[in-house]
N, C-alpha and C positions, 0 to 999 in steps of 0.2 A: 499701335502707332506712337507710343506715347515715347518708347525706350530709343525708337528710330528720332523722334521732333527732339527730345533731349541730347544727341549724338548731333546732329544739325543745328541746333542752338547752340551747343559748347565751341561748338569749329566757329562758327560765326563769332560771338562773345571773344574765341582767341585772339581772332583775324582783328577784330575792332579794338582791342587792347591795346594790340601792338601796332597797328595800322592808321586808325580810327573811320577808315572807311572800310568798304570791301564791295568785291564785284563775285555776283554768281554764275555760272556757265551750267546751265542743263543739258543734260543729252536723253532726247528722249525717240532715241532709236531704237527700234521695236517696239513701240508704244500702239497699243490699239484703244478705241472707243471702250470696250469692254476695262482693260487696265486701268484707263485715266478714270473710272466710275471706280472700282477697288479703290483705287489712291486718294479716292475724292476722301476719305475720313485723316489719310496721312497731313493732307492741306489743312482743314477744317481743325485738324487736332493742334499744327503747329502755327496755323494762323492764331489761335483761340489762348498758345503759349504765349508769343512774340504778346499779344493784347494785355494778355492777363499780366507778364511781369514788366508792360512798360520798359520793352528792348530801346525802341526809337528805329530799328534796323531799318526800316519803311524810310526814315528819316537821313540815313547814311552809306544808304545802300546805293551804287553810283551806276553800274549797270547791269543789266537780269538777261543774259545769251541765251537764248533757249534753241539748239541746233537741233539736227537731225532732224528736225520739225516734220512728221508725216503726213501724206495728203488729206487728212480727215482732221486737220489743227482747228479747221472753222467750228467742226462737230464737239470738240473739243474744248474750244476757249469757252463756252458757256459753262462749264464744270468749273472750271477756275478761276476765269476774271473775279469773279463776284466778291471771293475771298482777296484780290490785291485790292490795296489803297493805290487811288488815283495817278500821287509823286512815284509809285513802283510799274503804274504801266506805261508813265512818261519813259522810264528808262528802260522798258522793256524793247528787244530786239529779236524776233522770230526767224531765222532761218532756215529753211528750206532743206532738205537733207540732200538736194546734186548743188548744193551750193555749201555744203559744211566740212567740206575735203580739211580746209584751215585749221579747223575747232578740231575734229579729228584727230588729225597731226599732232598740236600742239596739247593736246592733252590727253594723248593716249594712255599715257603709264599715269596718271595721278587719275585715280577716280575714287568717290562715295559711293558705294549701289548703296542698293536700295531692294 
């Protein structure tokens, strides 16, 4: 996880260079209970960077879109909240996957996998 947190830090660090803020948009379509537990070391690894090198991202970070959001988000958010700070789930926005036609759309051809 360490070469993926590194790849996602550099885009960030870009974005905030030339930006000074930035917004994230997750799509986590096809996502099951089983995955988001695999990913839980991916979070854990790139929370533990953002900490270690004192990013501030937590700090400058203006909205966190998380769409495609699947029916088991509830099962879910226990895996993850733990790792956001507070100011990151003010700006957090879940969306529902028969409500992400938008997000969709608008960001089909630009994506990060994972």
């Amino acid at each position: 996880f360490e070469i993926i947190s590194e790849y996602i830090m550099a885009n960030f660090k870009k974005v905030t260079n030339e930006h000074g803020t930035f917004e994230v948009f997750l799509n986590l379509d096809g996502l099951t209970i089983s995955g988001a537990e695999r990913y839980k070391g991916l979070i854990e690894t790139f929370c533990r960077m953002c900490f270690n090198l004192n990013t501030g991202f937590s700090q400058i970070i203006t909205r966190f879109v998380v769409y495609n959001s699947p029916n088991i988000i509830d099962a879910i958010k226990p895996i993850v909240l733990p790792f956001m700070e507070e100011n990151v789930k003010l700006r957090l926005l879940v969306v529902p996957k028969k409500e992400s036609a938008e997000y969709n759309a608008k960001f089909s051809a630009i994506t990060i996998s994972v």
